[in-house]
N, C-alpha and C positions, 0 to 999 in steps of 0.2 A: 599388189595386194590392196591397196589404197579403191585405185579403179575399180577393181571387184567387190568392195563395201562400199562403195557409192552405187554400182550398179543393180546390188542386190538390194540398198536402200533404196533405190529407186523404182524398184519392181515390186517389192512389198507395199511401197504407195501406191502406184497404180492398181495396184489388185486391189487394194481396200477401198479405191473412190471407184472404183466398177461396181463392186460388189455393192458395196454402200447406194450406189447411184437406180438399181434397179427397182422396179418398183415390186412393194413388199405388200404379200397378200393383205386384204381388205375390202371391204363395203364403206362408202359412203355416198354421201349425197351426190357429189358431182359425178360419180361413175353413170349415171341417170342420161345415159346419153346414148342414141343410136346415129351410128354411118349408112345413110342410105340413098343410095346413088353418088355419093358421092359430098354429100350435106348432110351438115351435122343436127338432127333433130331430137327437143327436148323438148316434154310437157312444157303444156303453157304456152308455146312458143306461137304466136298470130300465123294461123293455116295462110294466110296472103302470099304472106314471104317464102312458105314453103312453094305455093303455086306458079310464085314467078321463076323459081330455080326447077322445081319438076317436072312442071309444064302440065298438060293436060291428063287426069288420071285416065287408066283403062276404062275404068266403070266409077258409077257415080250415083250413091244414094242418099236420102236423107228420110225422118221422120221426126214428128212433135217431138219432141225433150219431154222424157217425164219429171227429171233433177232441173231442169234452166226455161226459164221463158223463151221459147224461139227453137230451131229444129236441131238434134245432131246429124251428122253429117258423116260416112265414110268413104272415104279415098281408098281405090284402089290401084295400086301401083304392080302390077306383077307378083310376085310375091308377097308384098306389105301391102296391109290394111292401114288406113291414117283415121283413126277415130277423133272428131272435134265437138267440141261446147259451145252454144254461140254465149257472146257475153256483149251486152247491147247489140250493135248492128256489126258486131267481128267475131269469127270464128277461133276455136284456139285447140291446140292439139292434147287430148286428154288421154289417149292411149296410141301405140306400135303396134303390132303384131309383124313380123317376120316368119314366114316359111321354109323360105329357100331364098337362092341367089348369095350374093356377096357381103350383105349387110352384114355391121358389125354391130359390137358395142364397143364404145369408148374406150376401153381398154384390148380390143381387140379380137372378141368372141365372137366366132360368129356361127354358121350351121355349118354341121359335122363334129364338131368340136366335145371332147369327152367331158365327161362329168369331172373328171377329175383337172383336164384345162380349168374345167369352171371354177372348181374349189382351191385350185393353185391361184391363179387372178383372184378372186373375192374373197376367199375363205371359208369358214364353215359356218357361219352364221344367219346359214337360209332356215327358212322354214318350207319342210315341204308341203303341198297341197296336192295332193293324187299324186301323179307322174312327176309335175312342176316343181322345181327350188323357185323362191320365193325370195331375196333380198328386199329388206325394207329398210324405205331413206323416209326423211321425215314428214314428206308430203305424198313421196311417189315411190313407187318399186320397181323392180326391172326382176323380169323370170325366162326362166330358162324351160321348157318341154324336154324332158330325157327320155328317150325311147332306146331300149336296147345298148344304154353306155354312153347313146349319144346325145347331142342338141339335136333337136328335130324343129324345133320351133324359139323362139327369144321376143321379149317387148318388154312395154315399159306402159306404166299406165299410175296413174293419181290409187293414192290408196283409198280402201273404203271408208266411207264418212261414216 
């Protein structure tokens, strides 16, 4: 009898630090994060360091900055678009776009993923824009494209000034 009231004391902990231990829906700042290729990229982040882990993009464009002294610049990678700011003589990443492929976000969304994956991970406190949920962190936002139930598209990008 003994054993069986420690056993079932024991199984009732476990299940409370499990449960406990999961991560409970929400928005915030550090969610601001995409997996692409394999590297973990966030606004801000010096486009260099990206270049030395991605390697060469697909395509490669750039034009005058009408917001920054100097040109922006977009990376193409397969699916992801890498939008940068320059800031003196260094580039810095100001927006994601994702289409397809593998990429995720930081918590693990990625394309195919339902509207309702979305709002179980983050919660309900997007704002929609057309198609788009829309979570906003306090510099930057991360959105999600839904088309028919689904993600179709995910990025991250500095919010508007």
């Amino acid at each position: 009898m003994k054993n069986t009231l420690r056993i079932l004391v024991c199984l009732t902990a476990l299940l409370l630090c499990v449960s406990c231990g999961g991560r409970q829906a929400g928005f915030s700042d550090k969610d601001i994060a995409l997996d692409v290729g394999g590297q973990t990229v966030t606004c801000g982040a010096p486009m260099a360091d990206l270049l030395k882990v991605l390697g060469e993009p697909d395509s490669y464009s750039e034009a005058i900055s009408c917001a920054y002294d100097g040109l922006d610049k977009i990376y193409v990678y397969g699916d992801t678009e890498i939008y940068t700011f320059p800031d003196g003589d260094k580039d810095f990443v100001l927006e994601v776009a994702v289409s397809g492929g593998a990429a995720k976000t930081a918590a693990g969304v990625g394309i195919g993923a339902s509207l309702e994956d979305v709002v179980a991970v983050y919660g309900d406190s997007y704002v929609e824009e057309g198609i788009s949920l829309v979570y906003e962190g306090s510099t930057h936002r991360l959105y999600f494209v839904v088309e028919g139930g689904k993600v179709t598209m995910l990025g991250m990008a500095a919010n508007a000034q």
